[in-house]
N, CA, C and O atoms as a printed pandas DataFrame, in Angstrom:
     atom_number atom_name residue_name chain_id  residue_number  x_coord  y_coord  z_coord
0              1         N          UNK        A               1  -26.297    7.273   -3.185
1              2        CA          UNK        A               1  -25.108    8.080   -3.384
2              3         C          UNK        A               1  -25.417    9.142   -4.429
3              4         O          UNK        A               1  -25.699    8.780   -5.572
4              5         N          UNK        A               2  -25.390   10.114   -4.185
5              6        CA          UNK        A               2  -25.484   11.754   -5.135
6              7         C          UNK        A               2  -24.420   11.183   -5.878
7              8         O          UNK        A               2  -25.069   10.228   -6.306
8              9         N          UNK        A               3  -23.297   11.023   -6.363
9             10        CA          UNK        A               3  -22.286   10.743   -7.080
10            11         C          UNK        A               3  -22.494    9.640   -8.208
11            12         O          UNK        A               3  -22.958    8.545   -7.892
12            13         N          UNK        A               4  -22.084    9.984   -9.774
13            14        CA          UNK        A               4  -22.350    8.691  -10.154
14            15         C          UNK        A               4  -20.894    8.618  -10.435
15            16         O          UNK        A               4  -20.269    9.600  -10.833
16            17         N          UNK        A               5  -20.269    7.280  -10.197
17            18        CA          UNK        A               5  -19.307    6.263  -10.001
18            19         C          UNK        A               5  -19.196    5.311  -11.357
19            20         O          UNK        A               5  -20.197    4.854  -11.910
20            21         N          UNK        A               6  -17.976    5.100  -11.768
21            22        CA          UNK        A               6  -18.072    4.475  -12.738
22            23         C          UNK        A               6  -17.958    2.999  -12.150
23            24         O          UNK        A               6  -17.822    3.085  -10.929
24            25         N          UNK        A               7  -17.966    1.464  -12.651
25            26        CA          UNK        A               7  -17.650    0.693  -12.067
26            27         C          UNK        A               7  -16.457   -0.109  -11.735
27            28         O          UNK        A               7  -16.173   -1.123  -11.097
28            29         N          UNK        A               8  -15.730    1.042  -12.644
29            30        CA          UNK        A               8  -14.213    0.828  -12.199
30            31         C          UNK        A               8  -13.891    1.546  -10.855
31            32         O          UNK        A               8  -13.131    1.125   -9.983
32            33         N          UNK        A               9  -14.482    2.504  -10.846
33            34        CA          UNK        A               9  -14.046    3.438   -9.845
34            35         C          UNK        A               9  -14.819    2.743   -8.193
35            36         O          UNK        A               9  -14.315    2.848   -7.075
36            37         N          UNK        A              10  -16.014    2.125   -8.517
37            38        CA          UNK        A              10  -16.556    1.209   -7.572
38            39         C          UNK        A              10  -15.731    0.192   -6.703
39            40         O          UNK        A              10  -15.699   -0.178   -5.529
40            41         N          UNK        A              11  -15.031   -0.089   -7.976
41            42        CA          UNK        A              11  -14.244   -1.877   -7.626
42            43         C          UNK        A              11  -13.419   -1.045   -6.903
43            44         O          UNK        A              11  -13.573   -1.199   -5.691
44            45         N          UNK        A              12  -12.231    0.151   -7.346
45            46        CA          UNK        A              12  -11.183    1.073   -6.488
46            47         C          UNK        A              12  -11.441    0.976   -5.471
47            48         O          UNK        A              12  -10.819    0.244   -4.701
48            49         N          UNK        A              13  -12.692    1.863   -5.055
49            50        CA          UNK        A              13  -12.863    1.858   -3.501
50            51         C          UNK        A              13  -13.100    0.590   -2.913
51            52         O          UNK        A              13  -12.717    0.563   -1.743
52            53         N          UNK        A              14  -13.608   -0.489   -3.326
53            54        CA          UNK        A              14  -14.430   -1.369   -2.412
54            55         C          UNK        A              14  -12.578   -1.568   -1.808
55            56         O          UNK        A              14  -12.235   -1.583   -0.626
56            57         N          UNK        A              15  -11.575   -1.708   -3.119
57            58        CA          UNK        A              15  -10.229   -2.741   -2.707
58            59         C          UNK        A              15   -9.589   -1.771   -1.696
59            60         O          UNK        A              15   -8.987   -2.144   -0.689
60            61         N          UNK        A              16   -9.801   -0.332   -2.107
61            62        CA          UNK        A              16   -9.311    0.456   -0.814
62            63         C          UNK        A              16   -9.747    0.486    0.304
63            64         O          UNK        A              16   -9.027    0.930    1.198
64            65         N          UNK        A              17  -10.655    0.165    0.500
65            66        CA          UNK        A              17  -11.578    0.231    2.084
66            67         C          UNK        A              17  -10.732   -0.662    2.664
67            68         O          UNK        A              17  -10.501   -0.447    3.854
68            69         N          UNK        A              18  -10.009   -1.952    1.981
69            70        CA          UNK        A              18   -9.311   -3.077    2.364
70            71         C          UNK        A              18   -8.030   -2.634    3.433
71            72         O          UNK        A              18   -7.818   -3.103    4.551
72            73         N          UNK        A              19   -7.099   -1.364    2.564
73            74        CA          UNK        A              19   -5.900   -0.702    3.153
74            75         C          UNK        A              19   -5.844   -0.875    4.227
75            76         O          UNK        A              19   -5.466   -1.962    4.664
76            77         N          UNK        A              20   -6.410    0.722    5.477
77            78        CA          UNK        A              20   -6.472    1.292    5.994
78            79         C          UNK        A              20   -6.288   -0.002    6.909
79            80         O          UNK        A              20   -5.131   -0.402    7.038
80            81         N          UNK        A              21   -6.914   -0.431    7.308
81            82        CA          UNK        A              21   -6.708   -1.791    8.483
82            83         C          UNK        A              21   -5.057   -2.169    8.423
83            84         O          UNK        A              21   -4.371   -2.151    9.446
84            85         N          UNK        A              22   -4.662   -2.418    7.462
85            86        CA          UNK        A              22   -3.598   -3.116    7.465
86            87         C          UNK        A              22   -2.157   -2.128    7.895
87            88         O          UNK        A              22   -1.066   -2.652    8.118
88            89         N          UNK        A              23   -2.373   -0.779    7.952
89            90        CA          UNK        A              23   -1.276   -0.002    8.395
90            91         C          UNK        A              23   -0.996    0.241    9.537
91            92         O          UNK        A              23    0.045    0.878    9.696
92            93         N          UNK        A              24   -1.668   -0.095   10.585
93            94        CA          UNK        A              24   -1.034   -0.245   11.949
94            95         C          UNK        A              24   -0.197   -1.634   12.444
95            96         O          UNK        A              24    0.489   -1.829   13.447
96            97         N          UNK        A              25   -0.602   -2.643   11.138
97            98        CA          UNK        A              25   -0.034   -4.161   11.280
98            99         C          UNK        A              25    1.723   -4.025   10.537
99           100         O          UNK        A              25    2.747   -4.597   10.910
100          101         N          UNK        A              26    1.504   -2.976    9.308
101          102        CA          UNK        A              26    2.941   -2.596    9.091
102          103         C          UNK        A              26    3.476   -1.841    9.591
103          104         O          UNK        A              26    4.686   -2.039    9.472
104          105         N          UNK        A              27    3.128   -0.541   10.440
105          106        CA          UNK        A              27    4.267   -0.015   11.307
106          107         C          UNK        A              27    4.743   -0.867   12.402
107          108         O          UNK        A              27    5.664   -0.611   13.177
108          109         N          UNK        A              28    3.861   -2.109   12.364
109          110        CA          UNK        A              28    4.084   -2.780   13.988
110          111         C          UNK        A              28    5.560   -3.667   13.409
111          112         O          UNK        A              28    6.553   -3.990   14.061
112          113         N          UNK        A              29    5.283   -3.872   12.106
113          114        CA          UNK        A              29    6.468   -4.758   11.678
114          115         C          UNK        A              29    7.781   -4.199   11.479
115          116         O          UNK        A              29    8.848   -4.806   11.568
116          117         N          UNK        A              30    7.581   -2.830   11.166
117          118        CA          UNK        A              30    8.765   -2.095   10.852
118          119         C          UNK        A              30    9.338   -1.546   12.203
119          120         O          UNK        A              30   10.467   -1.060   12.276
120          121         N          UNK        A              31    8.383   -1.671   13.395
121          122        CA          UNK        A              31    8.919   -1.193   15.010
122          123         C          UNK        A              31    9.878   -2.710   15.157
123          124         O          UNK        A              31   11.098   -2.831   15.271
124          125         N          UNK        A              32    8.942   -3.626   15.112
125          126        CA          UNK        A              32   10.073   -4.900   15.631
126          127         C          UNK        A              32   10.836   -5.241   15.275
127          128         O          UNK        A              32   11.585   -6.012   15.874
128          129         N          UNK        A              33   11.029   -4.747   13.922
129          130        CA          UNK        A              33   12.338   -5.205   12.475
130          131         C          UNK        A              33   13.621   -3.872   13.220
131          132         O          UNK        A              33   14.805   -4.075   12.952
132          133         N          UNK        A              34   13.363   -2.974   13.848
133          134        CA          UNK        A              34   13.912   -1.858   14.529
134          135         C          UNK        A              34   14.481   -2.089   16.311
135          136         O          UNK        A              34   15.479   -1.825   16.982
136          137         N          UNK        A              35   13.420   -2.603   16.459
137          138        CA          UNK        A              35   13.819   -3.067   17.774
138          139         C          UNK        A              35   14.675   -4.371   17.935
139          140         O          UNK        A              35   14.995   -4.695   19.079
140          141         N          UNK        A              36   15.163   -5.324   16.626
141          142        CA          UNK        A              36   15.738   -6.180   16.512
142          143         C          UNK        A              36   14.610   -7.913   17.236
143          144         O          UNK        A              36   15.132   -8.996   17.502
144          145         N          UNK        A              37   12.856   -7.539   17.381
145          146        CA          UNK        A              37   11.876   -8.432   17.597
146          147         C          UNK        A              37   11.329   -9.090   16.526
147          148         O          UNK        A              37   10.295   -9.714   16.762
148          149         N          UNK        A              38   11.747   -9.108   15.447
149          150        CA          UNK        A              38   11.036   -9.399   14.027
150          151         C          UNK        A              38   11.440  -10.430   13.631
151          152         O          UNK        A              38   12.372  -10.247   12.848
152          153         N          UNK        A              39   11.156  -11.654   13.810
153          154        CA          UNK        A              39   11.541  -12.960   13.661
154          155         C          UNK        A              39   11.495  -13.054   11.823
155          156         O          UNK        A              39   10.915  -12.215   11.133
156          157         N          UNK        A              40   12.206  -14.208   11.296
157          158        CA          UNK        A              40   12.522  -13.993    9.817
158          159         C          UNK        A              40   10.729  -14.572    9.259
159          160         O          UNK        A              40   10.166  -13.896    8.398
160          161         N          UNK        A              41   10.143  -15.591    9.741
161          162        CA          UNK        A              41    9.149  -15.463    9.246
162          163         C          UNK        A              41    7.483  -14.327    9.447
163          164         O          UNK        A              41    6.371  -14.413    8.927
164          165         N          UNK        A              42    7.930  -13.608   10.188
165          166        CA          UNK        A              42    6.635  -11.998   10.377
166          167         C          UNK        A              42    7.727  -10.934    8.635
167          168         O          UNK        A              42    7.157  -10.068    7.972
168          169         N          UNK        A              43    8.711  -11.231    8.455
169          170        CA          UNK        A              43    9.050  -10.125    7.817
170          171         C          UNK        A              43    8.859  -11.021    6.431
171          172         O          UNK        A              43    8.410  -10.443    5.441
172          173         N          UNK        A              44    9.186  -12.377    6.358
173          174        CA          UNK        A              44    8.600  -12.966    5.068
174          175         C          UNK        A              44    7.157  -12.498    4.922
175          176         O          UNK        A              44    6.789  -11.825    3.959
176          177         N          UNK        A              45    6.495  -12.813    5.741
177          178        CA          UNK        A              45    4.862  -12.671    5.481
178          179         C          UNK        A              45    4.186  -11.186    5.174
179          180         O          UNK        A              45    3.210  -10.841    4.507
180          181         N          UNK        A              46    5.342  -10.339    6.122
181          182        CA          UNK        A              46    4.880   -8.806    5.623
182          183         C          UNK        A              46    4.980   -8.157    3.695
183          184         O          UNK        A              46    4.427   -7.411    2.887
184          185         N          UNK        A              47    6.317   -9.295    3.892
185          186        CA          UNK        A              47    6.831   -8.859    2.097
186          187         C          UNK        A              47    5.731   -9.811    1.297
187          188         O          UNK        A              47    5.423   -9.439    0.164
188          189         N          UNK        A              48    5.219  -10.825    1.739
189          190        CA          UNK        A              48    3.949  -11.495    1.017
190          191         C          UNK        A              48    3.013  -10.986    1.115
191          192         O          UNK        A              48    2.212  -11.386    0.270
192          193         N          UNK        A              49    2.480   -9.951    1.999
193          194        CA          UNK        A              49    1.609   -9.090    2.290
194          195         C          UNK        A              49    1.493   -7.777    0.729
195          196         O          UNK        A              49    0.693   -7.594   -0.189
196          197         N          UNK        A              50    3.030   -7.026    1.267
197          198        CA          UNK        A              50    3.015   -6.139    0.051
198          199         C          UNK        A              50    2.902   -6.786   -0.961
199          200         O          UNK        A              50    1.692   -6.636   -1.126
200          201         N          UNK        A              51    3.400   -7.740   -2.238
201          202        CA          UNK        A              51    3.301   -8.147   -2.904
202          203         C          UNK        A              51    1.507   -8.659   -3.283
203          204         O          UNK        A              51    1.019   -8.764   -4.408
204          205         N          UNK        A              52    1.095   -8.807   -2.490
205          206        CA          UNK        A              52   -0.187   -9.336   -2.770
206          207         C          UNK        A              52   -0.741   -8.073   -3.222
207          208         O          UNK        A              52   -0.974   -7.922   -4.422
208          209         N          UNK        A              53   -0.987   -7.100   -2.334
209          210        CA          UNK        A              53   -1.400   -5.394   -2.487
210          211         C          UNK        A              53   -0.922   -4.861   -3.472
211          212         O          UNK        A              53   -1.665   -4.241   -4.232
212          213         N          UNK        A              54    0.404   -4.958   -3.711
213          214        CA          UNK        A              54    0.767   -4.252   -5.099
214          215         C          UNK        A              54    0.241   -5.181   -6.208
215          216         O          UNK        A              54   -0.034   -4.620   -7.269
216          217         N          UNK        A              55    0.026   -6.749   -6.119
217          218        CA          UNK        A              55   -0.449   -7.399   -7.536
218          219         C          UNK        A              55   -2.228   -6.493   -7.424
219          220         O          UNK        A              55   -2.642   -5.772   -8.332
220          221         N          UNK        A              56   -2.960   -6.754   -6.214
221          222        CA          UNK        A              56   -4.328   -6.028   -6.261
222          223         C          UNK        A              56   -4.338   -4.646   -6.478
223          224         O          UNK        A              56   -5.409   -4.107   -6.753
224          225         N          UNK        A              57   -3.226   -3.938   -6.392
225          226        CA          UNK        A              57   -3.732   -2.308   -6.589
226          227         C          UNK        A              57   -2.824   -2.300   -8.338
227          228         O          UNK        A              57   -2.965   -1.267   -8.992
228          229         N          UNK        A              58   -2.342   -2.946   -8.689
229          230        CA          UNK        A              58   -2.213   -2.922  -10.560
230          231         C          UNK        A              58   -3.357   -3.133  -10.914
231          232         O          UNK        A              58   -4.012   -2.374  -11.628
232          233         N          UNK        A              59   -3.691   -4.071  -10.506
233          234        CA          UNK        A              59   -5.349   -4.774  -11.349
234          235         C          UNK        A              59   -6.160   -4.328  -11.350
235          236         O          UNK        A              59   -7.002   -4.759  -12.138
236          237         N          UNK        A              60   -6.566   -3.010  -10.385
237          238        CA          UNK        A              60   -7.460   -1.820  -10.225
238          239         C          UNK        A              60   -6.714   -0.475  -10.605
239          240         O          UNK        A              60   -7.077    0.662  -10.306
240          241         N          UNK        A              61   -5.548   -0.862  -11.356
241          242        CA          UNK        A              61   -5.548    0.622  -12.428
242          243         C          UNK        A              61   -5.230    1.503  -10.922
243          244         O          UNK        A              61   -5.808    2.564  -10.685
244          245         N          UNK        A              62   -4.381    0.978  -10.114
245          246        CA          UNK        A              62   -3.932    2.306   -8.645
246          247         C          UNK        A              62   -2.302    2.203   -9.116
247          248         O          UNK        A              62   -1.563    1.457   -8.473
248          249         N          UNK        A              63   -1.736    3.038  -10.346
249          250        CA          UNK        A              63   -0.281    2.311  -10.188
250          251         C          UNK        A              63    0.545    2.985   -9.662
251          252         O          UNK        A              63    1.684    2.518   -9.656
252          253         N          UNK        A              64    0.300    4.455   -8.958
253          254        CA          UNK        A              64    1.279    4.901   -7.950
254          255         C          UNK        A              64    1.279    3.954   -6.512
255          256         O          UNK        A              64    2.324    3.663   -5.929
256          257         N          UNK        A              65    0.038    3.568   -6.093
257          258        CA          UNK        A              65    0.230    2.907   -5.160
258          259         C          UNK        A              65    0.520    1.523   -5.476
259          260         O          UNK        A              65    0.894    1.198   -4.348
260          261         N          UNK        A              66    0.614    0.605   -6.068
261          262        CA          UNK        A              66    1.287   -0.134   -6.597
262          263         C          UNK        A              66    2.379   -0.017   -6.559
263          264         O          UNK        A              66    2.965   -0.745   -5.759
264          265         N          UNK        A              67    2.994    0.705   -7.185
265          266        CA          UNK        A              67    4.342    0.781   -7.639
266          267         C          UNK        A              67    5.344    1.068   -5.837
267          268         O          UNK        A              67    6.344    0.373   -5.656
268          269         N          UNK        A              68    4.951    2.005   -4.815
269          270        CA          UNK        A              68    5.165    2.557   -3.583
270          271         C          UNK        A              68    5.045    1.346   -3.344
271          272         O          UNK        A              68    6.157    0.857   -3.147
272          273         N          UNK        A              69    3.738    0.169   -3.217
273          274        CA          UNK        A              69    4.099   -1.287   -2.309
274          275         C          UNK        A              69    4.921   -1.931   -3.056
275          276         O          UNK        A              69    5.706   -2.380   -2.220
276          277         N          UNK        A              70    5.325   -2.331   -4.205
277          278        CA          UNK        A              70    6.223   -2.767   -4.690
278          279         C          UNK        A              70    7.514   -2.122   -3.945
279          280         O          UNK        A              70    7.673   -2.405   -2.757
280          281         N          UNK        A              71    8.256   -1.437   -4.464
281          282        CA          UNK        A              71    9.626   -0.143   -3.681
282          283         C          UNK        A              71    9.447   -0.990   -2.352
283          284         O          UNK        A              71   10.260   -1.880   -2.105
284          285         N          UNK        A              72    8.663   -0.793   -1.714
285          286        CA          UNK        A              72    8.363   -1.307   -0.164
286          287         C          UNK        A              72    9.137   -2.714   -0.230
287          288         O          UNK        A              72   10.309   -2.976    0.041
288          289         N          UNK        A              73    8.279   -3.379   -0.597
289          290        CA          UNK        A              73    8.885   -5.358   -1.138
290          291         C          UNK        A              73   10.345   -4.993   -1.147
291          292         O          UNK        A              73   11.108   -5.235   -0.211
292          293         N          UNK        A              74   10.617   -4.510   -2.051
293          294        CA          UNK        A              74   12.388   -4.214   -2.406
294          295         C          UNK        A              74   12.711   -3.788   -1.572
295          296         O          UNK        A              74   13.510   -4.629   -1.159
296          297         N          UNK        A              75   12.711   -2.796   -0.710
297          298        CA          UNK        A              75   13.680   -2.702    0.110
298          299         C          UNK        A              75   13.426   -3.795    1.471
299          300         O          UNK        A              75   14.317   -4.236    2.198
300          301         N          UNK        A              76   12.444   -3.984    1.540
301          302        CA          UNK        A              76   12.465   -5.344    2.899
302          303         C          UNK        A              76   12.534   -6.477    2.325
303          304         O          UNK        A              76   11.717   -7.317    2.702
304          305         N          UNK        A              77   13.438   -6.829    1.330
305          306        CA          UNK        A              77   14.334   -7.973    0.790
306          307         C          UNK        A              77   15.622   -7.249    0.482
307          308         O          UNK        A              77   16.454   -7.979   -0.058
308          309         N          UNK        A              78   15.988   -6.051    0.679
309          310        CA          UNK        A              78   17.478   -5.977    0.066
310          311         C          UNK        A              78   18.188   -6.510    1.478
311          312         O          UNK        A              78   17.643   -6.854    2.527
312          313         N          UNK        A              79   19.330   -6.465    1.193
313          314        CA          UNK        A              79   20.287   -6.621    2.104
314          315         C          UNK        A              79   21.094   -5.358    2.548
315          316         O          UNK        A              79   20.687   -4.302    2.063
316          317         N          UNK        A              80   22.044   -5.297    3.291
317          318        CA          UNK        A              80   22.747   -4.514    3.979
318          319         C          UNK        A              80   22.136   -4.239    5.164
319          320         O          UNK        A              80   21.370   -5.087    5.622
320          321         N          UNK        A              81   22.392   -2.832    5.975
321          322        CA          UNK        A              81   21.868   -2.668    6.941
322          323         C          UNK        A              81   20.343   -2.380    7.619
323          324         O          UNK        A              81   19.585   -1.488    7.238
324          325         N          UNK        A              82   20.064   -3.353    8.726
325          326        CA          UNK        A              82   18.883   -2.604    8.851
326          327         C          UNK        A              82   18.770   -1.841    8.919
327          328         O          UNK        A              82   18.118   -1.417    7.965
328          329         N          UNK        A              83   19.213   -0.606   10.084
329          330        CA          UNK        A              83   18.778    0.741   10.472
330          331         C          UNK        A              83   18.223    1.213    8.787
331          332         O          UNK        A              83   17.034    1.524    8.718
332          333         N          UNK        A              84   18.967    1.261    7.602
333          334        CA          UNK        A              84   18.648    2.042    6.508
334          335         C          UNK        A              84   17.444    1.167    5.871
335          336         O          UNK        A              84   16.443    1.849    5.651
336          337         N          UNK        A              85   17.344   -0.060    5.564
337          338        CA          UNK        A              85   15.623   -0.454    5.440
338          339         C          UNK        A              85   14.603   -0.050    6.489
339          340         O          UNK        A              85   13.524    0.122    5.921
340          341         N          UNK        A              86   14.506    0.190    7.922
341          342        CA          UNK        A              86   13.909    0.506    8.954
342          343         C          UNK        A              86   13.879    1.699    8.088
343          344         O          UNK        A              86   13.174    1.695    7.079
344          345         N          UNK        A              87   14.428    2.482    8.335
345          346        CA          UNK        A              87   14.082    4.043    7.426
346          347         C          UNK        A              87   13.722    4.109    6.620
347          348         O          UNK        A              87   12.880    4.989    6.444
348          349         N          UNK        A              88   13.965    3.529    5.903
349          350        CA          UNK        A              88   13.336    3.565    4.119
350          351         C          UNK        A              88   12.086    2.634    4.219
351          352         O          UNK        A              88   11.439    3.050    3.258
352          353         N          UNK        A              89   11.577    1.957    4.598
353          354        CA          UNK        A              89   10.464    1.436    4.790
354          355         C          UNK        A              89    9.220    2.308    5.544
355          356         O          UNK        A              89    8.056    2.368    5.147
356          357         N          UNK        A              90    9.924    3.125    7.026
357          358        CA          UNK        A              90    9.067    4.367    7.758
358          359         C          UNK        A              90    9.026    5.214    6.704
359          360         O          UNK        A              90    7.910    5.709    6.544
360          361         N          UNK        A              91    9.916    5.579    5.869
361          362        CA          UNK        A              91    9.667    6.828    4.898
362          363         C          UNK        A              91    8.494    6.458    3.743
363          364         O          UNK        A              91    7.559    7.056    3.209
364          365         N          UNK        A              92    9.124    5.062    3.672
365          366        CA          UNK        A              92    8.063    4.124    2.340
366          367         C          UNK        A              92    6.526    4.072    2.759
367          368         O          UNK        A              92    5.682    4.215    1.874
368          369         N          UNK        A              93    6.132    3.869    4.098
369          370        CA          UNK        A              93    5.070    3.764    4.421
370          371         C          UNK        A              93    4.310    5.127    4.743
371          372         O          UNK        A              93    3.087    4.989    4.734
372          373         N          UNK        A              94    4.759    6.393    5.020
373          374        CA          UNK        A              94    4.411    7.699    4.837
374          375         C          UNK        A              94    4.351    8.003    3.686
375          376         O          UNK        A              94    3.764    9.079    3.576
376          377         N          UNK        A              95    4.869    7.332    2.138
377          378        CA          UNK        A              95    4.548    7.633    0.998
378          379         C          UNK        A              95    3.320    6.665    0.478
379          380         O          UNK        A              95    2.650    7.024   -0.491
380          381         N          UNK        A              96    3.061    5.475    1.128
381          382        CA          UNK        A              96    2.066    4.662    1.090
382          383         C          UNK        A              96    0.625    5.290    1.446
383          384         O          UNK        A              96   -0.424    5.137    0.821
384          385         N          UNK        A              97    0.855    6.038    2.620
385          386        CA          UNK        A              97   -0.654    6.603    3.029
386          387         C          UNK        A              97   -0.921    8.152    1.894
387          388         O          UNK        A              97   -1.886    8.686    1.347
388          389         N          UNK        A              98    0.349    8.356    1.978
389          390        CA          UNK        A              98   -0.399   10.381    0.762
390          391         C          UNK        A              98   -0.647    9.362   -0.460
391          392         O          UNK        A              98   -1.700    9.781   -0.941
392          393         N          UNK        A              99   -0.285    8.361   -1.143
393          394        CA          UNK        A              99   -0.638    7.827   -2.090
394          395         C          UNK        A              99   -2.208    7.091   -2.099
395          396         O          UNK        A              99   -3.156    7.163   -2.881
396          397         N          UNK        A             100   -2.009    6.474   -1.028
397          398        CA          UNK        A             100   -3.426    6.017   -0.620
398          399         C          UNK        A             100   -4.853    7.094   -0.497
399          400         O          UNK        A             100   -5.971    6.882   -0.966
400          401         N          UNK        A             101   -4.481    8.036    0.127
401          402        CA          UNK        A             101   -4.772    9.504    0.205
402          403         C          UNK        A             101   -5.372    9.251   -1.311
403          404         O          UNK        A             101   -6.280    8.440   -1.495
404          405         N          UNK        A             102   -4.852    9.929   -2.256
405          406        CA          UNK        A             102   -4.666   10.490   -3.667
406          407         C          UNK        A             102   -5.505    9.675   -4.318
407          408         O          UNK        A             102   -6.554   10.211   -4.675
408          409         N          UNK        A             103   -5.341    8.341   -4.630
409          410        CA          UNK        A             103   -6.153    7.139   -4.708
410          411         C          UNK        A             103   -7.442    7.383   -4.524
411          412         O          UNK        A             103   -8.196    7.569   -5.478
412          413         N          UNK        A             104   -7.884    7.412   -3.131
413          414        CA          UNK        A             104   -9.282    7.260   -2.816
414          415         C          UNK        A             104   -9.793    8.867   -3.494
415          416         O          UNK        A             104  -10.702    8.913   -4.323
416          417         N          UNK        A             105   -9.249    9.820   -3.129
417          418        CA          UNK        A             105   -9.844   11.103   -3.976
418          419         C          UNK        A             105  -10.365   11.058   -5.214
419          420         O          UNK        A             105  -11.503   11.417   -5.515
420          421         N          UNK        A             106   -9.120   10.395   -6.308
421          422        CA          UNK        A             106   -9.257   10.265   -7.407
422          423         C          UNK        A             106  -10.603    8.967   -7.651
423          424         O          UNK        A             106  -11.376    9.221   -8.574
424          425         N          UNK        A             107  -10.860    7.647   -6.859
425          426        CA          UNK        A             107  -11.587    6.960   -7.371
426          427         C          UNK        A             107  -13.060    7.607   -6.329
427          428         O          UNK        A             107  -13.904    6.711   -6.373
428          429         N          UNK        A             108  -13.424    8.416   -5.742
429          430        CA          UNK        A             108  -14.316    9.333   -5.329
430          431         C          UNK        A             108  -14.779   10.268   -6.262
431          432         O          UNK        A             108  -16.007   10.353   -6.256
432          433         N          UNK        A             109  -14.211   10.995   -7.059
433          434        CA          UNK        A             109  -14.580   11.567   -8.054
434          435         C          UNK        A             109  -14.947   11.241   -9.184
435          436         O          UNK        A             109  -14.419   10.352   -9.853
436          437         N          UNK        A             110  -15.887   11.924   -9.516
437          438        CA          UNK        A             110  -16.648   11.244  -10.606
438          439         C          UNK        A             110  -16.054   11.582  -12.256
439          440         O          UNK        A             110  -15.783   12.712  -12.663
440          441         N          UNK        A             111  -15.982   10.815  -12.738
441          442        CA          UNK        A             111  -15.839   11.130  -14.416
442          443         C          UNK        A             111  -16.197   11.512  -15.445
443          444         O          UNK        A             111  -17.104   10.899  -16.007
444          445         N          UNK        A             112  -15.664   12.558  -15.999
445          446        CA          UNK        A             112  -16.304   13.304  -16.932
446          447         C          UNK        A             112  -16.532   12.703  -18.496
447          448         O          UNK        A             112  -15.788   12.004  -19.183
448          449         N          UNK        A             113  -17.609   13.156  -18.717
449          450        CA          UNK        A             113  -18.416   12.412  -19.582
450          451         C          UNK        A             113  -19.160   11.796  -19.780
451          452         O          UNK        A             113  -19.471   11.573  -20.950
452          453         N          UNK        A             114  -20.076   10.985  -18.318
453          454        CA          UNK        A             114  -20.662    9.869  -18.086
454          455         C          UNK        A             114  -19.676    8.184  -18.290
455          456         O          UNK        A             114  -20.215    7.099  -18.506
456          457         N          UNK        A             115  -18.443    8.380  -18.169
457          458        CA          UNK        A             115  -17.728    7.224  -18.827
458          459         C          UNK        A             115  -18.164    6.359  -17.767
459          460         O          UNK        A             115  -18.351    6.749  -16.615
460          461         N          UNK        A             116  -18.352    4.981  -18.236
461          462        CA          UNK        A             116  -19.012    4.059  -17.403
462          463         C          UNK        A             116  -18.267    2.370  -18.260
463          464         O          UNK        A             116  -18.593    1.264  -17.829
């Protein structure tokens, strides 16, 4: 790699490479939670899903994306209507990927100073 990487910025990517897989498994959850197919335990496990991701993307110092899967958790435990979690979750998960986006840029770039 031409780039030198700090080994924080190492650990970033390895946990981000993790993401990307998992976002066609959450729009699939937020289609069936919409289509009224989302049985109560796929939407427990999705919110155990985020929660896990947001405890792993704090611990790697990612806290916008953190914080976006967290928001996520919350609203697919609030109550009231679906249609408005279905939305706010599609909107939540389009703020999940430009964050994710931003993330990998930032732990791609290298740090000034030699900080290591």
């Amino acid at each position: 790699m031409s780039q030198k990487l700090s080994s924080r910025q190492q650990a970033q990517l390895t946990f981000l490479q993790t993401i990307p897989p998992k976002f066609p498994r959450m729009m699939a959850v937020i289609e069936q939670m919409a289509a009224l197919r989302a049985d109560e335990a796929v939407v427990r496990g999705f919110a155990r899903q985020l929660d896990e991701l947001k405890a792993q993307a704090q611990g790697f110092n990612l806290a916008k994306l953190g914080e976006t899967l967290g928001v996520m958790a919350t609203m697919l435990r609030r109550t009231g209507g679906l249609q408005v979690r279905v939305r706010g979750l599609r909107e939540l998960l389009g703020s999940l990927k430009i964050n994710y986006d931003a993330a990998l840029r930032a732990a791609n770039t290298p740090e000034a100073d030699g900080a290591d």
